[in-house]
Structures are given as structure tokens and as C-alpha cells.
PDB file of N, H, CA, C and O in Angstrom:
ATOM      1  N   UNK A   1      22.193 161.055 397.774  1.00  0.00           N
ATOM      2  CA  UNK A   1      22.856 159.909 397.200  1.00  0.00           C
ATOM      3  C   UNK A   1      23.430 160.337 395.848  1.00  0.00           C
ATOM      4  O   UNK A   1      22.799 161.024 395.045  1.00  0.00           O
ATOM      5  N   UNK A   2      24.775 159.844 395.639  1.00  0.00           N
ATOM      6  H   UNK A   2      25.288 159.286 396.291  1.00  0.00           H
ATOM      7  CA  UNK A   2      25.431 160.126 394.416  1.00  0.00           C
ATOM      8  C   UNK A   2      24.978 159.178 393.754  1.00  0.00           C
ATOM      9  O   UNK A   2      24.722 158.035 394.133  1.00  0.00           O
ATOM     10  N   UNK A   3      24.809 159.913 392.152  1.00  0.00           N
ATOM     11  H   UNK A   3      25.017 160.841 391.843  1.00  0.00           H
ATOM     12  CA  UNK A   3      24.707 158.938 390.714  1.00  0.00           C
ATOM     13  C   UNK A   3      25.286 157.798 390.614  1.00  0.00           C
ATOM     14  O   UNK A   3      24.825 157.002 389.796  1.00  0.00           O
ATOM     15  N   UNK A   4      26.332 157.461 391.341  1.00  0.00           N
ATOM     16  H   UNK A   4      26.706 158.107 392.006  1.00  0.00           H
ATOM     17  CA  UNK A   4      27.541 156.597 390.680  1.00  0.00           C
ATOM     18  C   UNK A   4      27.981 155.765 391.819  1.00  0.00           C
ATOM     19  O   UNK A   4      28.990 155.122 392.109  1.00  0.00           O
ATOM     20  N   UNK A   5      26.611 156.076 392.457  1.00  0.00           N
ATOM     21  H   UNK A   5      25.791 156.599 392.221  1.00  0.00           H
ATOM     22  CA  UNK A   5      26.724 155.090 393.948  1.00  0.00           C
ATOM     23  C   UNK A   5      25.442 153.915 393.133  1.00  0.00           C
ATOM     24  O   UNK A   5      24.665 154.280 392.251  1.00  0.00           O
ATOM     25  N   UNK A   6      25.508 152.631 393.659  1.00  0.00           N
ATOM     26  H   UNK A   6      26.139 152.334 394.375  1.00  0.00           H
ATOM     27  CA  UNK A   6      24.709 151.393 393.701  1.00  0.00           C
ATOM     28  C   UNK A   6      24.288 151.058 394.800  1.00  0.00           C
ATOM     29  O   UNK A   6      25.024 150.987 395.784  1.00  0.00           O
ATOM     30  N   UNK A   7      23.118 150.812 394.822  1.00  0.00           N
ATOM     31  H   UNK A   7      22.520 150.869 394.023  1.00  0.00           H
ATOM     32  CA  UNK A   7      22.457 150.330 396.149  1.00  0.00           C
ATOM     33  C   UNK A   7      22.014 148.861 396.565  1.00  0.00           C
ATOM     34  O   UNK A   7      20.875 148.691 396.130  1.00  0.00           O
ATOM     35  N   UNK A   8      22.460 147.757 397.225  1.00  0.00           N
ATOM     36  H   UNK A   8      23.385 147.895 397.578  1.00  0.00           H
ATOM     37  CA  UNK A   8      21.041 146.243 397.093  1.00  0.00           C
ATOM     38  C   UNK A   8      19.647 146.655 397.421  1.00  0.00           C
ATOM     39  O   UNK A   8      19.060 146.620 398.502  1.00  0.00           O
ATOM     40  N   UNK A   9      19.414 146.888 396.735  1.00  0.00           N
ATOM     41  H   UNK A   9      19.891 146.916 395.856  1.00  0.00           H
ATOM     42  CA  UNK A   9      17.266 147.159 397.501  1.00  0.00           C
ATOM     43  C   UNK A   9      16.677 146.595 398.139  1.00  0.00           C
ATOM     44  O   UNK A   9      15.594 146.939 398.612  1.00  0.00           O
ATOM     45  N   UNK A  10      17.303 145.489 398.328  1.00  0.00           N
ATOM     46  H   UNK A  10      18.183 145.210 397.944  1.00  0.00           H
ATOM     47  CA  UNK A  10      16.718 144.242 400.043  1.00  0.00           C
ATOM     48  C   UNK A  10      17.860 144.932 401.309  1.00  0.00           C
ATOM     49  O   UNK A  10      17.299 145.188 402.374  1.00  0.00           O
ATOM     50  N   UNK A  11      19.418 145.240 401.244  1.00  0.00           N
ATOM     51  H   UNK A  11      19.874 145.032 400.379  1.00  0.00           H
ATOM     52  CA  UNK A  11      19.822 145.675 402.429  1.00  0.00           C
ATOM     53  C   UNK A  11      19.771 147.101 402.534  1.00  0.00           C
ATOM     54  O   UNK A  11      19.505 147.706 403.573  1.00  0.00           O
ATOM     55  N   UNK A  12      20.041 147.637 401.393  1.00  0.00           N
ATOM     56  H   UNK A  12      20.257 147.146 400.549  1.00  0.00           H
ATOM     57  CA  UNK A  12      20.382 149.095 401.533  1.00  0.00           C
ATOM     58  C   UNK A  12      21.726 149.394 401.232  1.00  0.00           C
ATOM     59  O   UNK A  12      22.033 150.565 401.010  1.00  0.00           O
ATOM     60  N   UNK A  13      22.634 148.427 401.192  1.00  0.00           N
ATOM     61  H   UNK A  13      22.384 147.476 401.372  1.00  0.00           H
ATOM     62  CA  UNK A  13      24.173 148.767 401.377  1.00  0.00           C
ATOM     63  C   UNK A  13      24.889 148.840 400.135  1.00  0.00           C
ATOM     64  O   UNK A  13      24.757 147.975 399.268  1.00  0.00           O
ATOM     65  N   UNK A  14      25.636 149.826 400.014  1.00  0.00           N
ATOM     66  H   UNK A  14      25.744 150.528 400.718  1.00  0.00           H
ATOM     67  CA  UNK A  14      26.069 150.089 399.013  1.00  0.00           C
ATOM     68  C   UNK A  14      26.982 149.075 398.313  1.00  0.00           C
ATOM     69  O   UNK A  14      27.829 148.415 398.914  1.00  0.00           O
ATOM     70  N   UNK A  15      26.680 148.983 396.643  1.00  0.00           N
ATOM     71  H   UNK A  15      25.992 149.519 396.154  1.00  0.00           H
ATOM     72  CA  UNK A  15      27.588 148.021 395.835  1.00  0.00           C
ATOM     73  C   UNK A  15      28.413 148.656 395.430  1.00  0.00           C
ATOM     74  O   UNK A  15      27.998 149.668 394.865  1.00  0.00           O
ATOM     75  N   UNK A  16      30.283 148.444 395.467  1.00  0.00           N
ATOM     76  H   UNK A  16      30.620 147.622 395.926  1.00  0.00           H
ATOM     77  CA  UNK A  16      30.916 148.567 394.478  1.00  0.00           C
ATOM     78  C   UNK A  16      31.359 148.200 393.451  1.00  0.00           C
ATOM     79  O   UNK A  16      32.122 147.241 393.333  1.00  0.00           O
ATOM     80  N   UNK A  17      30.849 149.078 392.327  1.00  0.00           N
ATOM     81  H   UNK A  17      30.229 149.857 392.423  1.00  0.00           H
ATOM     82  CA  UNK A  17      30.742 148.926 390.873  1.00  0.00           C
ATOM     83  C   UNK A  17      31.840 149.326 390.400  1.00  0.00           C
ATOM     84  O   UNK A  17      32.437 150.329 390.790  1.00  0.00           O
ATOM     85  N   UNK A  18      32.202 148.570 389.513  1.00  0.00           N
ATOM     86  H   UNK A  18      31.717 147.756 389.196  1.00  0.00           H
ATOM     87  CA  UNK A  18      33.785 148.973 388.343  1.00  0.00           C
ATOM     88  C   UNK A  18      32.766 149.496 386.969  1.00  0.00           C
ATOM     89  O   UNK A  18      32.112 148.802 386.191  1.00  0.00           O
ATOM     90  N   UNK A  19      32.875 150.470 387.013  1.00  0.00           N
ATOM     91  H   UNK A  19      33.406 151.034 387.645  1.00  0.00           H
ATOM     92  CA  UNK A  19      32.050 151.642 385.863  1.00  0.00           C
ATOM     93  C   UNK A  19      33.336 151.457 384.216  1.00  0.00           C
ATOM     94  O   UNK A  19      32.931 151.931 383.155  1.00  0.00           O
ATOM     95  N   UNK A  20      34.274 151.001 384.241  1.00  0.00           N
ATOM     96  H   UNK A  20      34.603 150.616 385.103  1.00  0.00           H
ATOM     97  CA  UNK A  20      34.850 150.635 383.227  1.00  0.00           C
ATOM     98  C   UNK A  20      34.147 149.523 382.430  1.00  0.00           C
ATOM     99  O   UNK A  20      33.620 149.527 381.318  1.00  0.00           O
ATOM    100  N   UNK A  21      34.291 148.688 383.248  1.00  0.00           N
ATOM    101  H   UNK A  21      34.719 148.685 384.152  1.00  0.00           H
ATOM    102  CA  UNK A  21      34.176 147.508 382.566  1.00  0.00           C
ATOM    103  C   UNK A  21      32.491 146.621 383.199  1.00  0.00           C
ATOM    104  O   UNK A  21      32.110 145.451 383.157  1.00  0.00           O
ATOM    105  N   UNK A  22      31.905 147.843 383.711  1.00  0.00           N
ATOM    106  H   UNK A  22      32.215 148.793 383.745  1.00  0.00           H
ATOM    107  CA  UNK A  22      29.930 147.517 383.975  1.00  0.00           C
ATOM    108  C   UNK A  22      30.007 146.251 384.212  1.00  0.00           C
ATOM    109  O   UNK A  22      29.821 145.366 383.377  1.00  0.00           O
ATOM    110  N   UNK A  23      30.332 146.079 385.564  1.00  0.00           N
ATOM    111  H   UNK A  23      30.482 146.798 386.242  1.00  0.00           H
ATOM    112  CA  UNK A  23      29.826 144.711 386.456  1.00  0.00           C
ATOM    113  C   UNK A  23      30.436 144.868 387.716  1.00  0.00           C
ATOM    114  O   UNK A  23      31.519 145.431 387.869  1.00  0.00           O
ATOM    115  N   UNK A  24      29.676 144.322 388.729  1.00  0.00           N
ATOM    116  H   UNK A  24      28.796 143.865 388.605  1.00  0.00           H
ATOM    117  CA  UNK A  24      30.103 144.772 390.372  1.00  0.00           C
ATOM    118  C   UNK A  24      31.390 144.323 390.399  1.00  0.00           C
ATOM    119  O   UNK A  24      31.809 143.385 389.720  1.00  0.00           O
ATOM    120  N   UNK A  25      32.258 145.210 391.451  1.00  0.00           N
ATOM    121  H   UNK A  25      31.918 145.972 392.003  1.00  0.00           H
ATOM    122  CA  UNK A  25      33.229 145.181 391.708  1.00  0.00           C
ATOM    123  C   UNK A  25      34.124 143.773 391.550  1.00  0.00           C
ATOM    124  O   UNK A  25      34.983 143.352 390.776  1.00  0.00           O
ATOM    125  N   UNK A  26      33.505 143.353 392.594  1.00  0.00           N
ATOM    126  H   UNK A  26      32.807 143.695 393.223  1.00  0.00           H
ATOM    127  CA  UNK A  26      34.151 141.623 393.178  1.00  0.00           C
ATOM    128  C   UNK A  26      34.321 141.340 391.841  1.00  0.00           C
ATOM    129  O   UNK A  26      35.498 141.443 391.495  1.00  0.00           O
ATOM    130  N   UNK A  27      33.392 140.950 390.784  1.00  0.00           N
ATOM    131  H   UNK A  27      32.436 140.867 391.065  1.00  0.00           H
ATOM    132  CA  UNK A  27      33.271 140.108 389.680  1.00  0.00           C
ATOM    133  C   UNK A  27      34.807 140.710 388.799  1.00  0.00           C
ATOM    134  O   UNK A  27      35.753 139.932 388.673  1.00  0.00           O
ATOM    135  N   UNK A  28      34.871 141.943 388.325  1.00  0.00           N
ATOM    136  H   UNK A  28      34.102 142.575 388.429  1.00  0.00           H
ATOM    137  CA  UNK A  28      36.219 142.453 388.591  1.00  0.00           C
ATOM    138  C   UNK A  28      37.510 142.218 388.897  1.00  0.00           C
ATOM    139  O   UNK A  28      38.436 142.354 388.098  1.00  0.00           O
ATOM    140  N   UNK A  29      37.622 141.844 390.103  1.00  0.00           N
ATOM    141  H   UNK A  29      36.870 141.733 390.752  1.00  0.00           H
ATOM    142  CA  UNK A  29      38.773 141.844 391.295  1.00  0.00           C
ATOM    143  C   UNK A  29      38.824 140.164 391.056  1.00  0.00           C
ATOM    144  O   UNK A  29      39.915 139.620 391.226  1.00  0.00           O
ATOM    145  N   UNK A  30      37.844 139.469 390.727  1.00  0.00           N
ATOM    146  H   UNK A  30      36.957 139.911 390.589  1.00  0.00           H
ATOM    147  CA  UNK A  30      38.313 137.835 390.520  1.00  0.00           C
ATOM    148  C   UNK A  30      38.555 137.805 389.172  1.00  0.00           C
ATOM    149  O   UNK A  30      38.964 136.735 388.720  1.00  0.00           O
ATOM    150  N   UNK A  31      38.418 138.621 388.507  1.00  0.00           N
ATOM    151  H   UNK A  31      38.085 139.490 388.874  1.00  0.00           H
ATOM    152  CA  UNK A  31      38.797 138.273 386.863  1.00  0.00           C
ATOM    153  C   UNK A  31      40.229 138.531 386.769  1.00  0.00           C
ATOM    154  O   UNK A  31      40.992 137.883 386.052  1.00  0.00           O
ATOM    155  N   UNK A  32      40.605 139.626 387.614  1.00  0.00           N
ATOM    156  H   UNK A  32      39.986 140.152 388.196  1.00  0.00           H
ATOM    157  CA  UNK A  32      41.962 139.788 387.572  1.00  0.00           C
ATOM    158  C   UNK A  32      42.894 139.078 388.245  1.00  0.00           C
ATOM    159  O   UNK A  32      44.081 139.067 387.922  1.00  0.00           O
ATOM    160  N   UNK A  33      42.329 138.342 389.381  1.00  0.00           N
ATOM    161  H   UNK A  33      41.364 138.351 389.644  1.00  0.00           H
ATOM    162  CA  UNK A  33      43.051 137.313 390.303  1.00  0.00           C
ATOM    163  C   UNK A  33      43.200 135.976 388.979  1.00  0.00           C
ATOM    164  O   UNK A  33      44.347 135.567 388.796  1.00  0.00           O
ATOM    165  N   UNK A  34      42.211 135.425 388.224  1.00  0.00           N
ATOM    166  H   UNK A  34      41.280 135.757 388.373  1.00  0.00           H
ATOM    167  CA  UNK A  34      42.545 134.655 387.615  1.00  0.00           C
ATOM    168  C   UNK A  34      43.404 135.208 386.297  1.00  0.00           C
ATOM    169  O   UNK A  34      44.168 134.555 385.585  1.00  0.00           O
ATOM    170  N   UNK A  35      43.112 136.344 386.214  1.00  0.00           N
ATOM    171  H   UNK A  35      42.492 136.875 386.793  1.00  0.00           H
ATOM    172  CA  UNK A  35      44.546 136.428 384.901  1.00  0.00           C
ATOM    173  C   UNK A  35      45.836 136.306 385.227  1.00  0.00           C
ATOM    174  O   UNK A  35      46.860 136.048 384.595  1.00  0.00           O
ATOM    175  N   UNK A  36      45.492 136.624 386.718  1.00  0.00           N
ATOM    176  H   UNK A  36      44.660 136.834 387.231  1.00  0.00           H
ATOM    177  CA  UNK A  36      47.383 136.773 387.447  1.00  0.00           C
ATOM    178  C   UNK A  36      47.749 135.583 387.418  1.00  0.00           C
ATOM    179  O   UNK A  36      48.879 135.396 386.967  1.00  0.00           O
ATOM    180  N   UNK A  37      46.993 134.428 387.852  1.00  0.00           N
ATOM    181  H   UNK A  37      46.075 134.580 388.219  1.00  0.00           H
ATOM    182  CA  UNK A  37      47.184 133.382 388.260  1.00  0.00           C
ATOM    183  C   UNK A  37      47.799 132.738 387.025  1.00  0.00           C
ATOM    184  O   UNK A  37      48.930 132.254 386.979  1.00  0.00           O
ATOM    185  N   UNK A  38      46.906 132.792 386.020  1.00  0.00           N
ATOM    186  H   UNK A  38      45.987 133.185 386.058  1.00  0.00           H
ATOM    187  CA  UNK A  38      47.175 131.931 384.246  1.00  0.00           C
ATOM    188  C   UNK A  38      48.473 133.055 383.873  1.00  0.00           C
ATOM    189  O   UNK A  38      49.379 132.445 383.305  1.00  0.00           O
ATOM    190  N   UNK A  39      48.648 133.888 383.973  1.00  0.00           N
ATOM    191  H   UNK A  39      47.912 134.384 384.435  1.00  0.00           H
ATOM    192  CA  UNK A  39      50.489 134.280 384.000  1.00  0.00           C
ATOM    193  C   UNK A  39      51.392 134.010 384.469  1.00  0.00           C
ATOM    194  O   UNK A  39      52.456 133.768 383.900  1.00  0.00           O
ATOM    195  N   UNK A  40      51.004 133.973 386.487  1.00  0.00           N
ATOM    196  H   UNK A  40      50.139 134.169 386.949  1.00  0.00           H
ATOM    197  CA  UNK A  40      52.229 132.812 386.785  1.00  0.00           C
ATOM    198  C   UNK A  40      52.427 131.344 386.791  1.00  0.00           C
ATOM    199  O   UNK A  40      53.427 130.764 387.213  1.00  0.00           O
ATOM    200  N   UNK A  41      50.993 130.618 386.097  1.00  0.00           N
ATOM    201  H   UNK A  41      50.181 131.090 385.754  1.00  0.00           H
ATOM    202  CA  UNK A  41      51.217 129.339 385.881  1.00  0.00           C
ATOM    203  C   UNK A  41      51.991 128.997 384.646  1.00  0.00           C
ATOM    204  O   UNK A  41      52.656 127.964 384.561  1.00  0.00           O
ATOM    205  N   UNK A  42      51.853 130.233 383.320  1.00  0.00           N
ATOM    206  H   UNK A  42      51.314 131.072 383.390  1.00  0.00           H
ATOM    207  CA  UNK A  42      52.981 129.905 382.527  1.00  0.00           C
ATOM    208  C   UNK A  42      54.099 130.302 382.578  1.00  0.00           C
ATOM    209  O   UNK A  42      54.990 129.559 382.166  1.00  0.00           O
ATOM    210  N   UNK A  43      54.359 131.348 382.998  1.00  0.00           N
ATOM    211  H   UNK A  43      53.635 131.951 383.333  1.00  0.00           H
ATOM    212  CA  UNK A  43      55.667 131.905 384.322  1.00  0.00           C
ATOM    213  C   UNK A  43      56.443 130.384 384.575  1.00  0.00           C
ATOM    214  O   UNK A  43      57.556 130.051 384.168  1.00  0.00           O
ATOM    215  N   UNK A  44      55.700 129.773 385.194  1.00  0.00           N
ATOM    216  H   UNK A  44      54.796 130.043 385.525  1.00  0.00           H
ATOM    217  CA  UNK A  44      55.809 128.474 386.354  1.00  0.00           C
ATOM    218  C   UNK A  44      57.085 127.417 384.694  1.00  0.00           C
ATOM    219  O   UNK A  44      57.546 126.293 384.892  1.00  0.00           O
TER     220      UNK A  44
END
């Protein structure tokens, strides 16, 4: 197992982690969906 792999310890299955900004992936990927969003609402 690589260092820079994350594991859940109840399934086993690997988490993807955003190592920039230290918090699982998803949490990530929705922070940026809502910045897009509050740009094209003032876009709008």
C-alpha cells in the first residue's frame, strides 16, 4: 500500500484525498461546483 493512498477501516476501500487542500476528495469537487455556480449566478 502506497503512503498517499487512504483507506475507510470499516470497508477497506480506498478514499480519494485532495492532498492540497487536506480533505477527501468529494468535499473538494463540491466546493468547486459551488464556486462555479456563485460565478455564473453573477455572470447571470
Amino acid at each position: 500500500m502506497r503512503a498517499s493512498h487512504l483507506y475507510d477501516a470499516s470497508s477497506g476501500e480506498h478514499v480519494p484525498f485532495d492532498w492540497a487542500n487536506l480533505r477527501p476528495l468529494l468535499e473538494s469537487q463540491a466546493a468547486v461546483e459551488r464556486a462555479v455556480g456563485r460565478l455564473d449566478a453573477e455572470e447571470a
